[in-house]
C-alpha positions as CSV (number, residue, x, y, z in Angstrom):
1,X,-87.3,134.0,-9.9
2,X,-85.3,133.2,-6.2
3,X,-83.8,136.8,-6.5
4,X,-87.1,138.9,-7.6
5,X,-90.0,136.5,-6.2
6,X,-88.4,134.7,-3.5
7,X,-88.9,131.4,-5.1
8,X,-86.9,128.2,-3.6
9,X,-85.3,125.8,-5.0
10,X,-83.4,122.3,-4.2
11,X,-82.1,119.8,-6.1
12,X,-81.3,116.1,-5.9
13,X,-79.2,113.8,-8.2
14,X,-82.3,112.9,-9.9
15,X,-84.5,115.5,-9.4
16,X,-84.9,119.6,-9.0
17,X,-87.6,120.9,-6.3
18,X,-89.2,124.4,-7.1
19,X,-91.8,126.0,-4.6
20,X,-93.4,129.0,-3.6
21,X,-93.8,129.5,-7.3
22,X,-97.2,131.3,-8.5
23,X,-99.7,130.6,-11.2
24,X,-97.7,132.4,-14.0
25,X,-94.1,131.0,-13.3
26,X,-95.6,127.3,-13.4
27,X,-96.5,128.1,-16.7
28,X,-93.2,129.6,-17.6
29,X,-91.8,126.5,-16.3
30,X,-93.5,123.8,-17.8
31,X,-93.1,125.6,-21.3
32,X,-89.2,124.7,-20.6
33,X,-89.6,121.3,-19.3
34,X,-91.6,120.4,-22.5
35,X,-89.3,122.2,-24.7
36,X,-86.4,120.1,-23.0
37,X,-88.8,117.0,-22.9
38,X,-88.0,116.6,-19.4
39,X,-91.1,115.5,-16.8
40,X,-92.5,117.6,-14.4
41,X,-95.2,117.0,-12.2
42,X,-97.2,119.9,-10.3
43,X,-98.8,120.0,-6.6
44,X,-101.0,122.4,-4.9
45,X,-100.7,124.0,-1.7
46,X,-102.3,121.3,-0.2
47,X,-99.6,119.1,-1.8
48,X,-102.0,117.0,-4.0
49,X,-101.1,116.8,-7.7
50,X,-102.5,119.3,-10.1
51,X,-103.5,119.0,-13.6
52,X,-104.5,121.4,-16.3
53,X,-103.7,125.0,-16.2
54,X,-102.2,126.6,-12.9
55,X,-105.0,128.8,-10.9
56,X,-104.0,131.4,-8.6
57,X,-106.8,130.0,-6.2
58,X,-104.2,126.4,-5.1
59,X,-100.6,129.1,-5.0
60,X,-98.2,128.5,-4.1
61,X,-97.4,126.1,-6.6
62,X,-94.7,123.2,-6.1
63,X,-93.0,122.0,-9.1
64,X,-90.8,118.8,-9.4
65,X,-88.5,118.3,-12.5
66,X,-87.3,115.4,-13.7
67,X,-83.5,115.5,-14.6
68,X,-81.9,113.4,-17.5
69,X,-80.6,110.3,-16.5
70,X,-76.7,110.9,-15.7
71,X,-73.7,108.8,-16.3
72,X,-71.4,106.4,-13.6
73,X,-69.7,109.0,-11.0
74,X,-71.3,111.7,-12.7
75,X,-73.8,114.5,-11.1
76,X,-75.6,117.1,-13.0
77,X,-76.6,121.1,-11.0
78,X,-78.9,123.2,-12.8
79,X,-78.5,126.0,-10.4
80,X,-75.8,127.9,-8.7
81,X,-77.4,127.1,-5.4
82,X,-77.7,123.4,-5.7
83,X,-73.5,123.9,-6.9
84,X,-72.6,125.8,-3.2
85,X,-74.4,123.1,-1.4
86,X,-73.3,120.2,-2.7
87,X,-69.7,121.5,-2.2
88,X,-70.4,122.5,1.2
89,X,-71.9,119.1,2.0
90,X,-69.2,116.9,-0.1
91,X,-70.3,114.5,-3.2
92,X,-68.3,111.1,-4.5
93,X,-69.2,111.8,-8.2
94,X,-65.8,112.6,-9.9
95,X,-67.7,114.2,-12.8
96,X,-69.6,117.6,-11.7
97,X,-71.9,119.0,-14.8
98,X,-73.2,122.8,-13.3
99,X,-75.7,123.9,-16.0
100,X,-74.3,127.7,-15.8
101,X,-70.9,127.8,-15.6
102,X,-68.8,128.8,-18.2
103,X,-65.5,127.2,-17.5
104,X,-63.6,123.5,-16.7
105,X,-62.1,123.0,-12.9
106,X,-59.5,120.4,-13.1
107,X,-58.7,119.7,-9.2
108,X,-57.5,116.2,-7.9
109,X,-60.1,113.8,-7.6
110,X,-62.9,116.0,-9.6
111,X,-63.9,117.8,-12.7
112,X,-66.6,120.5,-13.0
113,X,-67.3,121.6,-16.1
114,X,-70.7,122.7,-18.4
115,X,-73.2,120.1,-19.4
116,X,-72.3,119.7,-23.0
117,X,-67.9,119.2,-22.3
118,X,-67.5,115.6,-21.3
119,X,-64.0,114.9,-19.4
120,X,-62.3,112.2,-17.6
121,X,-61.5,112.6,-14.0
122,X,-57.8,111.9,-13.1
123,X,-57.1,111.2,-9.6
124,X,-54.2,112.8,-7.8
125,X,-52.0,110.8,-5.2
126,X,-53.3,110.9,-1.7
127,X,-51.6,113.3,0.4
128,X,-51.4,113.9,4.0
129,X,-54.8,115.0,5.4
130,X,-54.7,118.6,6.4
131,X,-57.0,117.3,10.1
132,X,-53.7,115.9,10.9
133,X,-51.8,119.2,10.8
134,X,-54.0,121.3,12.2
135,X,-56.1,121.0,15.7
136,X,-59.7,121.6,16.5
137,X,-61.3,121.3,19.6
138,X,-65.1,121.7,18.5
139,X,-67.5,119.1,18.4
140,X,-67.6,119.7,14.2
141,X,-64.9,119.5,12.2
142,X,-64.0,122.2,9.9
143,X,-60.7,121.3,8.2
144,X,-61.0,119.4,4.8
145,X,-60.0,116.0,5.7
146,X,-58.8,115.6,1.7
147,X,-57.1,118.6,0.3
148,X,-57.0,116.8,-3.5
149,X,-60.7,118.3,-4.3
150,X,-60.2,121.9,-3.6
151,X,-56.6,122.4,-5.1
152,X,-57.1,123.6,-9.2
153,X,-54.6,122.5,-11.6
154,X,-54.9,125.8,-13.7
155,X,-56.3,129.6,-12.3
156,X,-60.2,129.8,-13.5
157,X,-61.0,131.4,-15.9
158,X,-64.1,133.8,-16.3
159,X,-63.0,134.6,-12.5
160,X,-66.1,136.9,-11.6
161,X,-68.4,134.4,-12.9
162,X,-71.0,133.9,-10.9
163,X,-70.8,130.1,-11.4
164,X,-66.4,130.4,-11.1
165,X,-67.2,132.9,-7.7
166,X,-68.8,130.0,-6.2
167,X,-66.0,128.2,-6.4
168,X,-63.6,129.9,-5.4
169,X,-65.7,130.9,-2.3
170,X,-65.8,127.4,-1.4
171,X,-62.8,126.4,-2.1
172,X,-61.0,130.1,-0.4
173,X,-62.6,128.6,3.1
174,X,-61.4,124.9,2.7
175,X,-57.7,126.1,1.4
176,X,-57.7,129.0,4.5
177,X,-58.4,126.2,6.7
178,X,-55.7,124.5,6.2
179,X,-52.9,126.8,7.1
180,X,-53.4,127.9,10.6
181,X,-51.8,125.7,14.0
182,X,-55.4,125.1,15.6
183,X,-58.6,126.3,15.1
184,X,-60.4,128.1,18.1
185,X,-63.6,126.2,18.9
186,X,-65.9,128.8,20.2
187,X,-64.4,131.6,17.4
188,X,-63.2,129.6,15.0
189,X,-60.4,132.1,14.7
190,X,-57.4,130.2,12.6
191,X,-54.4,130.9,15.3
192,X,-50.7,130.4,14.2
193,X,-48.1,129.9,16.8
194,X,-45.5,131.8,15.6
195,X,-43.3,132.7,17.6
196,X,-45.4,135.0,18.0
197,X,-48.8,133.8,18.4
198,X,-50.9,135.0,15.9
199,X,-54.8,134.9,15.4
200,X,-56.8,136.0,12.8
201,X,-60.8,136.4,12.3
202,X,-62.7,133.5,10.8
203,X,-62.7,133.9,6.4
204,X,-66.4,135.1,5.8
205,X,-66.5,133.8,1.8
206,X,-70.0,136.4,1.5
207,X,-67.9,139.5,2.8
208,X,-64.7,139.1,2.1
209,X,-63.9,137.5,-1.3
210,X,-60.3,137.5,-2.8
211,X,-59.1,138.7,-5.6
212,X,-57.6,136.7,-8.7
213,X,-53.9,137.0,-7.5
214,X,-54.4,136.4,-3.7
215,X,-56.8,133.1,-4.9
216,X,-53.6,131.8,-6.5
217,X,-51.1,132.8,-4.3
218,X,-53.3,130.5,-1.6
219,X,-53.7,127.4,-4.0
220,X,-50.1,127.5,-4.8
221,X,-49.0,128.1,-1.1
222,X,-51.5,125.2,-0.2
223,X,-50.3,122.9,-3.0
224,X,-46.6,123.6,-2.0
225,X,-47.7,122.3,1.3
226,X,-49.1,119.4,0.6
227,X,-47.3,118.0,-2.7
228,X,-45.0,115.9,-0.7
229,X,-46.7,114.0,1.6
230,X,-43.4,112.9,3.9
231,X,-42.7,116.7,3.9
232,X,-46.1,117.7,4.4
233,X,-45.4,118.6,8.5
234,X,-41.9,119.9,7.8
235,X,-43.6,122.5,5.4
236,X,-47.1,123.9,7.2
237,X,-45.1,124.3,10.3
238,X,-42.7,126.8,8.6
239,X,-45.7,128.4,6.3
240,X,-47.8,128.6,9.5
241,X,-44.9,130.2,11.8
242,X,-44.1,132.8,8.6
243,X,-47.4,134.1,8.6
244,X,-47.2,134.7,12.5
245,X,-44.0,136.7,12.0
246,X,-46.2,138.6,9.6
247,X,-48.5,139.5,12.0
248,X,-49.9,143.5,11.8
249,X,-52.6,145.4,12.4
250,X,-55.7,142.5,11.1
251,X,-58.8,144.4,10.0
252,X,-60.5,140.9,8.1
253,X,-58.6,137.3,6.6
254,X,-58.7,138.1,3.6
255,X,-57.0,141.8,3.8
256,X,-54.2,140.0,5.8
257,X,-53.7,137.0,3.3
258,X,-53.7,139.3,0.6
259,X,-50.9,141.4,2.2
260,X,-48.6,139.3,3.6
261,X,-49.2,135.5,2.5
262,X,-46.9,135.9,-0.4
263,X,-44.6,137.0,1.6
264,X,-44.8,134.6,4.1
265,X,-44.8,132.0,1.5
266,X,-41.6,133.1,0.2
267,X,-40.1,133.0,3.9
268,X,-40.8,129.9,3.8
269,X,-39.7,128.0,1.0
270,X,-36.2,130.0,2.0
271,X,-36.3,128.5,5.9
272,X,-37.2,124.9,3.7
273,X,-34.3,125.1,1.2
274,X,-32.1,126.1,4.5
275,X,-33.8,123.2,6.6
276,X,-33.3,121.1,3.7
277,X,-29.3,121.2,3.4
278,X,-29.0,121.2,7.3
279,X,-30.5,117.6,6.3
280,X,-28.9,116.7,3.5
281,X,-25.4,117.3,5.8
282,X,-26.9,115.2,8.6
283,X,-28.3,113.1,5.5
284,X,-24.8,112.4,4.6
285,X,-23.8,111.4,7.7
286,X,-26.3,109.0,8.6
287,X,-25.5,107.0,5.4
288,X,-21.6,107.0,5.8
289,X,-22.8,106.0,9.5
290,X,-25.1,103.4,8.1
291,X,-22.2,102.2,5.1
292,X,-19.5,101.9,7.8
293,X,-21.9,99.5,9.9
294,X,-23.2,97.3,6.7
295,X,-19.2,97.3,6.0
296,X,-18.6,96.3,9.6
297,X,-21.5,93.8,9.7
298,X,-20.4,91.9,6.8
299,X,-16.6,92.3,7.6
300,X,-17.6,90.3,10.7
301,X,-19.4,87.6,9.1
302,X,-16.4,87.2,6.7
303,X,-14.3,86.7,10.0
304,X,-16.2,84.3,11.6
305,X,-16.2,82.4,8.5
306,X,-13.1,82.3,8.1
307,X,-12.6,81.2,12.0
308,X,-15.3,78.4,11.2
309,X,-12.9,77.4,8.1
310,X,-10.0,77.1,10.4
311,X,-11.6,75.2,13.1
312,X,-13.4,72.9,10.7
313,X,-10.0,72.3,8.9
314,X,-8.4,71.5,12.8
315,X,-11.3,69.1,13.8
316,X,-11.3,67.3,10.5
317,X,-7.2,66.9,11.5
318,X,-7.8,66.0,15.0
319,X,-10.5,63.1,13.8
320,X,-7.9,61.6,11.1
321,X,-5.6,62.0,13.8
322,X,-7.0,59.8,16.5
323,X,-8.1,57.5,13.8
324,X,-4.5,56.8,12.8
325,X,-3.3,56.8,16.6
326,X,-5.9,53.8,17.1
327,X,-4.5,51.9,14.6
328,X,-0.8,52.2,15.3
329,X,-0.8,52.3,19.1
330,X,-4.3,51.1,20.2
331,X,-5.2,54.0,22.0
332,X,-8.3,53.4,24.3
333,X,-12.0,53.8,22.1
334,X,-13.3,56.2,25.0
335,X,-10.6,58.5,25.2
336,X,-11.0,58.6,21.1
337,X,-14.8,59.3,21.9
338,X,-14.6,61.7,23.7
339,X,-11.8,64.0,22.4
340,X,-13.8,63.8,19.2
341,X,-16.7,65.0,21.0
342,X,-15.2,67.9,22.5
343,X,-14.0,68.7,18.8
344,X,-17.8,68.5,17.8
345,X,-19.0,70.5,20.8
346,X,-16.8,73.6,19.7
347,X,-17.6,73.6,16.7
348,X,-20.9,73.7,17.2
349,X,-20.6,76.3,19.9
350,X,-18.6,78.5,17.1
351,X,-21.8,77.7,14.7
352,X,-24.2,78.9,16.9
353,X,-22.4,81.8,18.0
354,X,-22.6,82.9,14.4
355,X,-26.2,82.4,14.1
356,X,-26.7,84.3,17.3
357,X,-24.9,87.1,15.6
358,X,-26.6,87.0,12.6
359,X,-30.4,86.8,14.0
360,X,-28.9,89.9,16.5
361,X,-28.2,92.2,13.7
362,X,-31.4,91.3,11.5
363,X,-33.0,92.3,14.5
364,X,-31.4,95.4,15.2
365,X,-31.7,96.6,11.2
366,X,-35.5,95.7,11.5
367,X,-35.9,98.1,14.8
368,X,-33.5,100.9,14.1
369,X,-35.0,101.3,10.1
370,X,-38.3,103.0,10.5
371,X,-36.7,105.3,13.3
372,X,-32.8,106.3,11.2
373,X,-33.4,105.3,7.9
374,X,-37.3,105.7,7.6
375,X,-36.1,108.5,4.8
376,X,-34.7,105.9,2.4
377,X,-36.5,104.2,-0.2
378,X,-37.5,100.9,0.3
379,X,-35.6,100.0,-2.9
380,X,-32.7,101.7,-2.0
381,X,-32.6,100.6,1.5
382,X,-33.1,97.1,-0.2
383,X,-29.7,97.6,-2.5
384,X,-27.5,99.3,0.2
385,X,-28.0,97.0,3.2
386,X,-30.3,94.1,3.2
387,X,-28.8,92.7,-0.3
388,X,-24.6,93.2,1.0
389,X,-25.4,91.3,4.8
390,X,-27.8,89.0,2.5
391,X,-24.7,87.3,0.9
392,X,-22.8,87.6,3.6
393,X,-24.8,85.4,5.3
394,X,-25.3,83.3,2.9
395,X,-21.7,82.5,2.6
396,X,-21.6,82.0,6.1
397,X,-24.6,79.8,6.4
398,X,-23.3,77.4,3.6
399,X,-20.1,77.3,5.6
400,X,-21.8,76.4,8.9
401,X,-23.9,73.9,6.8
402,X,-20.9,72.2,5.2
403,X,-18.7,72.4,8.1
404,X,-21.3,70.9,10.6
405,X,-22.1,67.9,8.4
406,X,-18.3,67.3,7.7
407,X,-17.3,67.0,11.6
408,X,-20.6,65.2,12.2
409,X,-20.1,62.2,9.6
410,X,-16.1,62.1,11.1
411,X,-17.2,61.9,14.5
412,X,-19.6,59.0,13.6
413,X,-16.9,57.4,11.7
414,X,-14.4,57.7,14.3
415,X,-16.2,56.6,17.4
416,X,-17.3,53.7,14.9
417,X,-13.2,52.8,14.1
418,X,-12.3,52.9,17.8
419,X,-14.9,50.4,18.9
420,X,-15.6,48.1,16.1
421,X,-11.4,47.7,15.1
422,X,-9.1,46.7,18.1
423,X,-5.6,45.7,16.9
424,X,-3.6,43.0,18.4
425,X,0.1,43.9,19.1
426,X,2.7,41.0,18.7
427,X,4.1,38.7,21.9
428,X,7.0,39.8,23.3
429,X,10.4,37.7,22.6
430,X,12.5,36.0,25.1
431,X,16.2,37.5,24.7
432,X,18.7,34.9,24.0
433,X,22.3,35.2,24.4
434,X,24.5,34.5,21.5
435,X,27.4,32.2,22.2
436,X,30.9,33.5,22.1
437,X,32.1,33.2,18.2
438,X,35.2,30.7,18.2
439,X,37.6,33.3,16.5
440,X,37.6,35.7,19.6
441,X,40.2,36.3,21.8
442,X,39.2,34.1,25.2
443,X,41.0,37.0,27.4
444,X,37.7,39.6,25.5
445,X,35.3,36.3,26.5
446,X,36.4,36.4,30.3
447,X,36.0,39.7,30.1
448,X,32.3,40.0,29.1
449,X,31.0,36.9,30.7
450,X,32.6,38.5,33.9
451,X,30.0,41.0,34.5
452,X,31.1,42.4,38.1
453,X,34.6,42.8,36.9
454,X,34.9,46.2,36.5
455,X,37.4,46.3,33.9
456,X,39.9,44.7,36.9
457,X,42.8,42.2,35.3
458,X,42.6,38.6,36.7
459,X,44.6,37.7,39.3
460,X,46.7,34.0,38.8
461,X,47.5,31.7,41.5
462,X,51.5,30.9,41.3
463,X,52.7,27.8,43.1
464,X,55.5,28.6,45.8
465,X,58.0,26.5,47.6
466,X,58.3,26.2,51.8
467,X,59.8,29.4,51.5
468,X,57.6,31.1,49.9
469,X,59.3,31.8,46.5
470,X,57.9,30.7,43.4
471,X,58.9,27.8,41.9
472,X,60.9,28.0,38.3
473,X,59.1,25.2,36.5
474,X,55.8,27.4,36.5
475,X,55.8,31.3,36.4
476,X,52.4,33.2,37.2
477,X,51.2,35.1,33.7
478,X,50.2,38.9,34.2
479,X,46.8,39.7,33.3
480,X,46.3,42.5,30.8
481,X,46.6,46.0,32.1
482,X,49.1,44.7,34.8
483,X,52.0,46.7,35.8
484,X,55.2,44.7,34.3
485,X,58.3,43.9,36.3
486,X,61.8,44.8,35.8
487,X,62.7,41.1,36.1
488,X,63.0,39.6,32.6
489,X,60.0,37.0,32.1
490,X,61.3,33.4,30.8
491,X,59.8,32.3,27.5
492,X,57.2,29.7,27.6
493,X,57.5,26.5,25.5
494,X,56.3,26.7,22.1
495,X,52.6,25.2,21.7
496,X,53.1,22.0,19.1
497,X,50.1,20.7,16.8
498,X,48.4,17.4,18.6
């Protein structure tokens, strides 16, 4: 009837609109509605509702149908025409039923299928959206902004179906859209960059279909593409400059894709694989870069540990110390206070310095890791580097934490002892002199009482006569250490018991 009487027709979800129809195709309709028990109501050409049998006087004829109620996420097409638009125009329902095709489209977010097969939907993971690749500069925008709905898990079959055709029209422009650089806003030409530049005509689905093998050459070019959403960039920017080194003499889009895009595709994965292990080399090198740092990182935290340890260790000595000097030599309290203090000062300059270090690097590993290490899993960036400096610091923060408290509670204690505990030293004793014993020789008692001696012998005073010669009843005794004469010295008397 559309092709032979120019009858229109459109569809809702709910509902199918047929006008321009004349006296006899009402009829022809209604018989099918009734035999499908579906309601249909009839209106005139002066749009008022008609009952009873269709008279050529009130054509044309408008006829609405009633569709069966559909399922959640489900939309039901009885013509091929209703089936372009809607996937022109875009529809949520994850479940298309077209009345005439004769096939099941399995694509990423959708199934389309005939009325009487029933399938679930499964949903593809998001990829990147093609209107990020590619630039327009229209007012309208003609890229797909999902790719999920038009890529086919499996190549249609019944391919020059008239159902399966529209399709793959619809799809052949979404796909095509998505390879080019930009898309020309006054032309809509699809231009590549190349080097060299590269611009081919606008796809016309009506003139210039494509055949079986060049339809899914594109899907699986397309689907390479996109399959990887991080590597999504990496990958149109080499399929797009392939096709501009492919660039001939262009008579229509789909002559050129269906000479040179498998080509081009193959360029391409080549220049990937070869981009690829350029990365994986620098790849490498960014993770021994990044292991050597982590090793570093933690390696320095180790250090200053061990530094705290020691100089924890010394102030704890230093406290005990000036604890012991109080008591054995009363040493002044404030000297004790503030040596201790400048023991509890440094070590809590060393603490901090540590923490400074560690909130530094946390820092540094949260800024540097989306820009270096962005191509690491979180997981795996999780194992490899926040996990190692993790325990590091850890063992250092328990350190600081133990060592901190330890000098804190001496300090207290020690400024405590030097001002609550003074210690009395003993009065100093007079020296005495010890009397000479009575079994010493009185010649070693002259001797030591007669301090200003000098070690000189005593000289005796000998009586003498008018002339000056000593008398013979006494004779002077030589001290010791005096030089003896050659005259022969008389005995004295013998000393006699009283």
């Amino acid at each position: 009837m559309v092709v032979d009487h120019a009858v229109c027709i459109d569809e809702s979800d709910n509902s199918a609109i047929v006008s321009n129809l004349a006296a006899e195709h009402v009829a022809e309709l209604q018989a099918i509605c009734v035999a499908l028990t579906w309601g249909a109501q009839l209106f005139d050409s002066a749009g008022e509702l008609f009952e009873g049998e269709p008279d050529s006087n009130f054509e044309p004829f408008l006829l609405v149908i009633d569709k069966p109620a559909s399922a959640d996420s489900t939309v039901q097409l009885l013509t091929n025409r209703a089936f372009s638009k809607l996937l022109l125009e875009g529809h949520e329902a994850s479940i298309w039923k077209v009345a005439q095709i004769e096939c099941t489209l399995f694509t990423g977010t959708r199934v389309i299928a005939p009325w009487s097969v029933n399938h679930v939907a499964e949903i593809a993971e998001v990829t990147k959206s093609p209107r990020a690749l590619v630039k327009e500069f229209g007012g309208e925008r003609k890229v797909p902004e999902d790719v999920r709905p038009w890529l086919v898990k499996a190549q249609p079959e019944n391919f020059d179906d008239p159902s399966t055709q529209v399709w793959v029209r619809a799809s052949s422009i979404a796909l095509i859209r998505c390879l080019p650089s930009e898309i020309d806003a006054e032309t809509e030409a699809l231009k590549f960059r190349g080097p060299p530049r590269l611009a081919i005509p606008e796809f016309d689905a009506e003139k210039d279909s494509l055949d079986p093998e060049t339809y899914k050459t594109l899907v699986d070019a397309v689907t390479w593409v996109f399959e990887n959403q991080r590597e999504a960039e990496m990958r149109h920017v080499l399929l797009a400059a392939e096709i501009a080194r492919s660039g001939s003499t262009i008579q229509s889009a789909g002559a050129f894709l269906k000479q040179n895009l498998a080509d081009a595709w193959e360029s391409a994965k080549i220049a990937y694989e070869m981009a690829v292990a350029e990365t994986g080399r620098d790849t490498l090198k960014v993770l021994s870069d990044l292991r050597k740092a982590v090793t570093e990182e933690t390696a320095k935290l180790s250090d200053m540990g061990r530094q705290l340890n020691a100089a924890v260790a010394a102030a704890l000595a230093t406290g005990i110390g000036l604890m012991a000097a109080r008591v054995a030599t009363n040493a002044p309290p404030l000297l004790i206070a503030v040596v201790m203090g400048v023991v509890a000062i440094y070590i809590a300059t060393v603490i901090h310095s540590g923490v400074q270090f560690m909130r530094l690097q946390r820092q540094l590993r949260e800024d540097w890791q989306q820009r270096l290490y962005r191509f690491l899993p979180e997981t795996e960036y999780e194992k490899m580097v926040v996990k190692p400096t993790r325990h590091a610091e850890t063992a250092f923060t328990w350190t600081a934490w133990l060592g901190g408290i330890a000098v804190v509670v001496l300090t207290v204690a020690c400024v405590f002892w030097a001002f609550k505990n003074e210690v009395k030293t003993p009065d100093n004793t007079k020296e005495t002199i010890s009397e000479p014993s009575p079994h010493r020789d009185p010649q070693d008692l002259d001797q030591t009482r007669d301090g200003m001696s000098h070690n000189k012998p005593p000289t005796a005073v000998v009586p003498a006569d008018s002339a000056g010669h000593p008398t013979d009843t006494f004779l002077a005794q030589p001290a010791t250490g005096a030089a003896k004469t050659d005259a022969p010295m008389p005995t004295p008397p013998p000393l006699t018991e009283p």
